[in-house]
C-alpha positions in Angstrom: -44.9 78.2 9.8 -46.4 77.3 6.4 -42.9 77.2 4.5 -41.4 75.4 7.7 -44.1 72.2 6.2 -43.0 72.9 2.9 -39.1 73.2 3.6 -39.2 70.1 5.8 -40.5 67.2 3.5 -38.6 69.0 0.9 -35.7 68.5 2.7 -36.2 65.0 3.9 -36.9 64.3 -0.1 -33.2 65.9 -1.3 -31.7 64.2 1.5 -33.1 60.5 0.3 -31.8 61.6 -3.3 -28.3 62.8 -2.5 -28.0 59.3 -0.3 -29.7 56.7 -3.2 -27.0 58.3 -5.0 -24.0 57.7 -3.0 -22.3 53.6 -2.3 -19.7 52.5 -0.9 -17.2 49.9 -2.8 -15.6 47.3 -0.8 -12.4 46.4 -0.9 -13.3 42.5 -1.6 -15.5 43.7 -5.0 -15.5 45.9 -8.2 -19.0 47.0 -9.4 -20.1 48.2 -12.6 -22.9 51.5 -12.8 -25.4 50.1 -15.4 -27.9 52.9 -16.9 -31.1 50.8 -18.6 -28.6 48.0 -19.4 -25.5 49.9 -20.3 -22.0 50.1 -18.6 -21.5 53.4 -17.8 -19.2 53.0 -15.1 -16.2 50.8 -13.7 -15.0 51.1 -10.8 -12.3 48.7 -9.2 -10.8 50.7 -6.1 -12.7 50.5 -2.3 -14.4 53.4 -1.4 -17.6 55.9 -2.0 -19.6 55.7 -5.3 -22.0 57.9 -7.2 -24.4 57.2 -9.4 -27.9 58.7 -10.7 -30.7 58.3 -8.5 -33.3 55.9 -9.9 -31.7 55.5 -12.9 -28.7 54.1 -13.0 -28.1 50.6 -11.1 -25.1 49.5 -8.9 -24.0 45.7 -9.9 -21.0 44.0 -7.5 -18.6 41.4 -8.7 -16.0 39.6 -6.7 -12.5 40.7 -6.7 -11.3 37.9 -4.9 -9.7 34.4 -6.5 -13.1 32.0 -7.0 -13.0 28.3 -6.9 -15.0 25.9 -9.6 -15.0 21.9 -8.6 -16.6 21.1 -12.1 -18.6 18.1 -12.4 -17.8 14.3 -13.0 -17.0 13.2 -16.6 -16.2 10.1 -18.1 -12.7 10.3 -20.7 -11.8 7.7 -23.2 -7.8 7.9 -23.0 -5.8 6.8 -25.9 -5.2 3.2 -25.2 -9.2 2.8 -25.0 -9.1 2.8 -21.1 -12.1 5.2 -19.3 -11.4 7.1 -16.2 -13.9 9.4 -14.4 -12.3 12.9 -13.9 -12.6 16.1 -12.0 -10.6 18.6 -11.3 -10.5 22.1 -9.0 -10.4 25.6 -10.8 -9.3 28.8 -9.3 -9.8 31.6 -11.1 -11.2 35.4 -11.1 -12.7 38.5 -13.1 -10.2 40.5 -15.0 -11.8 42.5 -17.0 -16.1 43.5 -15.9 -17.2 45.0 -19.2 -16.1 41.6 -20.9 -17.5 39.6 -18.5 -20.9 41.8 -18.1 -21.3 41.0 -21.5 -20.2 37.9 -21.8 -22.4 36.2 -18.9 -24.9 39.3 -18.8 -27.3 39.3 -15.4 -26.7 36.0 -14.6 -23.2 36.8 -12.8 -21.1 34.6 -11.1 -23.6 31.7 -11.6 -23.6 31.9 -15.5 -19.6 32.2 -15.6 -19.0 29.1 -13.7 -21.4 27.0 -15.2 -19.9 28.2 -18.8 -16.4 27.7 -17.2 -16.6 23.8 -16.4 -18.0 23.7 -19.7 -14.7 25.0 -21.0 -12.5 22.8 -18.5 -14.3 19.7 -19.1 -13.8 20.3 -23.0 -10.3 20.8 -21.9 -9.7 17.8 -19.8 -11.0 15.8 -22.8 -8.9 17.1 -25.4 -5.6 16.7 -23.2 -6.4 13.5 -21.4 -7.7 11.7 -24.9 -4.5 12.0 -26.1 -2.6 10.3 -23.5 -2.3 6.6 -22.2 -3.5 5.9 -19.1 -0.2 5.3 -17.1 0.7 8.8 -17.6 -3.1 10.2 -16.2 -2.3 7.4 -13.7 1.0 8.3 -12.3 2.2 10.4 -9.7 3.4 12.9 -11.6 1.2 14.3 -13.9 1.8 17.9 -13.4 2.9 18.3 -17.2 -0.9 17.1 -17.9 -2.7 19.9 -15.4 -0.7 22.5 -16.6 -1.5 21.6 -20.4 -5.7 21.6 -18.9 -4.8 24.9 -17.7 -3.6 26.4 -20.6 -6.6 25.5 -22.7 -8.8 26.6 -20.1 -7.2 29.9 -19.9 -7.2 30.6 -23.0 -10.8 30.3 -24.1 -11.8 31.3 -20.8 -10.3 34.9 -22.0 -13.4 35.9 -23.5 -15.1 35.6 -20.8 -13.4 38.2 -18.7 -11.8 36.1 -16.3 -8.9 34.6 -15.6 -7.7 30.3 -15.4 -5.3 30.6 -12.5 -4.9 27.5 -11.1 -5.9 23.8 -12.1 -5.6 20.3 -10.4 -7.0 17.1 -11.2 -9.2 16.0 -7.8 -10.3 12.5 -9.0 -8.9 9.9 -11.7 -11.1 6.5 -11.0 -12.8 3.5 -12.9 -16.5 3.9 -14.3 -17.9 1.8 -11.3 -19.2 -1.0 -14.0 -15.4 -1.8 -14.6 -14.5 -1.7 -10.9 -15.6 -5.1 -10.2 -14.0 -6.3 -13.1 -10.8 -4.2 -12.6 -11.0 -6.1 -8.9 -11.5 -9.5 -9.8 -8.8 -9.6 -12.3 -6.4 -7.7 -9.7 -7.7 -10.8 -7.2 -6.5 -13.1 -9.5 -3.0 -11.8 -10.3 -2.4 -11.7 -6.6 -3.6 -14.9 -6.1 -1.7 -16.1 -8.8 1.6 -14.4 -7.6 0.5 -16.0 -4.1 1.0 -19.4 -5.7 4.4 -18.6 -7.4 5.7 -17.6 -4.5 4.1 -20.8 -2.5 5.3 -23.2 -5.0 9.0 -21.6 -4.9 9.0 -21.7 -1.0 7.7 -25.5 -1.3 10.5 -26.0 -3.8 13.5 -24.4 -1.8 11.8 -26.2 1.5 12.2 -29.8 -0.4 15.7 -29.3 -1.4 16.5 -27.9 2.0 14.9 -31.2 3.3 16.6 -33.3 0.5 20.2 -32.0 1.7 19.0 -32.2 5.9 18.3 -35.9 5.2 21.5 -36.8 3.0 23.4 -35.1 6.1 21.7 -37.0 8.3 22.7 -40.1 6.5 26.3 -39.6 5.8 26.2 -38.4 9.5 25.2 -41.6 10.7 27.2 -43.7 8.5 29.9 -42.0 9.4 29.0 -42.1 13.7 28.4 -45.9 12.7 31.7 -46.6 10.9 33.6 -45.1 13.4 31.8 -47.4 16.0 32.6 -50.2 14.3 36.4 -48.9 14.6 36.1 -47.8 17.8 34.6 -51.1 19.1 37.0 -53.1 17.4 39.4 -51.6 18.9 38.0 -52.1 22.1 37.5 -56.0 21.6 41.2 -56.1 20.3 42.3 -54.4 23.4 39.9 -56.5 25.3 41.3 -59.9 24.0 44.7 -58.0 24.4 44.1 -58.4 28.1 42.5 -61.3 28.3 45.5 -62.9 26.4 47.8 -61.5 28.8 45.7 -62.6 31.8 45.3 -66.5 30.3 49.3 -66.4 29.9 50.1 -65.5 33.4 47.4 -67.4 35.2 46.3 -69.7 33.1 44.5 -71.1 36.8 42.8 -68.2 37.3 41.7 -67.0 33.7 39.6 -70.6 33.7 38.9 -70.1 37.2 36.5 -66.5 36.3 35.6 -67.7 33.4 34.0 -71.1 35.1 32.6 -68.3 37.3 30.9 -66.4 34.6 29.8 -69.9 33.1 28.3 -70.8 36.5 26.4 -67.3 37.0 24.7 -66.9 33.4 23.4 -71.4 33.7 22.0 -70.4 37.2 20.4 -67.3 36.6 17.1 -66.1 36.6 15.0 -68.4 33.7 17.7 -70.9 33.4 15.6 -73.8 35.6 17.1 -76.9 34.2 20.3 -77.9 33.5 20.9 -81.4 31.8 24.6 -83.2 31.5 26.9 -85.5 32.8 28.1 -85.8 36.3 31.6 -85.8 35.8 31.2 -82.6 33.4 34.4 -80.1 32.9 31.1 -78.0 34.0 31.2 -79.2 37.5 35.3 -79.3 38.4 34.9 -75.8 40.3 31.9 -77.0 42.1 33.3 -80.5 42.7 37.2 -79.2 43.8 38.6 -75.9 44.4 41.1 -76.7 42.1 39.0 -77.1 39.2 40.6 -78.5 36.3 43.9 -79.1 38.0 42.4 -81.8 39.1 42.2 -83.7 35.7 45.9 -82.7 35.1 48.0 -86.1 35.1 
């Protein structure tokens, strides 16, 4: 019974040994086996560990591809222009024993606040270099992978790797905005008012030419009533010669008429002359001014 006590504990004590001394390694990390400080241990496939109980340590690192937005930073550029930049790094441990010493407990933390130290030095040296259309424009993939390959290859002491960069943000200091705005505002406006005083221009001589067509239009309408009506009155007298030659009775016969009807008509009230008037034969005889023939 008494070694039963004894065995017991004893074994409960050697089993808590033999497990502190076994971890597992996942397949997303690599962990180094540090003894008082010292690497004595790297392991980089998943699966089951061992280690010294109580004196050695277990410290896990990320296999996987990190990511680093690094901070905001103002560049001068070449033609004297600033920008505020940032760009997105992906990158990941190659190599623990170089990283454990490079960053030393602080880990993961420590390497990416020394990396965006290293890519912002990088971003300066490449974007200082070059004008600002080229940081500017559409394609400035030359320029990323140039940021890249400085980052990479200071980074390289570190342990890790630069896999990946890109340039997030390329914007005005927000004093120059306003500036930057109002002087955009003005060469708008000012383009507005080119292009207003050429369509005010091409409206007037569209006007001019509308109104000289309307004029020679019109003359012309006019001139050719003028012909047209004397035509008209040449054919009209035509007739009217022809009529006085075959009747000469009747042509002073309607024309006494007409006489007769524009004295007495509406506003003519008074009519002064002589009583034995030429006006009168058609009123006096039927036959008019066959009467006063001899």
């Amino acid at each position: 019974m008494a070694r039963a006590q004894i065995f017991l504990p004893a074994l409960f004590v050697v089993g808590a040994v033999a497990l502190s001394s076994v971890f597992i390694v996942d397949e997303r990390e690599q962990v180094l086996v540090l003894q008082f400080g010292q690497v004595k241990q790297e392991i980089r496939q998943p699966g089951l560990g061992y280690k010294i109980p109580f004196i050695q340590d277990v410290v896990r690192y990320e296999d996987r591809i990190l990511g680093l937005q690094t901070q905001p930073l103002e560049v001068t550029l070449k033609d004297n222009r600033r920008l505020v930049v940032d760009a997105f790094t992906r990158w990941r441990i190659t190599n623990l024993i170089d990283f454990r010493e490079a960053v030393g407990a602080g880990g993961t933390d420590a390497a990416q606040s020394r990396l965006d130290r290293i890519v912002s030095a990088a971003i300066r040296e490449v974007l200082g270099s070059v004008p600002s259309n080229a940081v500017l424009s559409e394609d400035r993939t030359g320029l990323m992978n140039r940021i890249r390959d400085i980052a990479k290859r200071e980074a390289a002491s570190l342990g890790v790797e630069v896999i990946d960069l890109r340039l997030t943000r390329t914007d005005l200091p927000e004093q120059n905005l306003a500036a930057t705005f109002a002087r955009m505002i003005a060469e708008r406006q000012r383009e507005a008012a080119d292009e207003v005083a050429r369509g005010n221009e091409a409206a007037s001589r569209v006007r001019a030419a509308a109104d000289r067509e309307v004029v020679e239009v019109t003359s012309d309408a006019r001139r050719q009533a003028e012909v047209i009506r004397g035509e008209a009155d040449a054919t009209r007298n035509g007739i009217y010669a022809e009529a006085f030659g075959q009747d000469p009775e009747f042509f002073a016969f309607t024309r006494s008429l007409t006489a007769y009807e524009r004295a007495l008509g509406e506003g003519n009230s008074a009519i002064v002359m002589k009583p034995d008037s030429a006006f009168f034969d058609y009123l006096k005889d039927p036959k008019g001014g066959a009467s006063r023939q001899p």
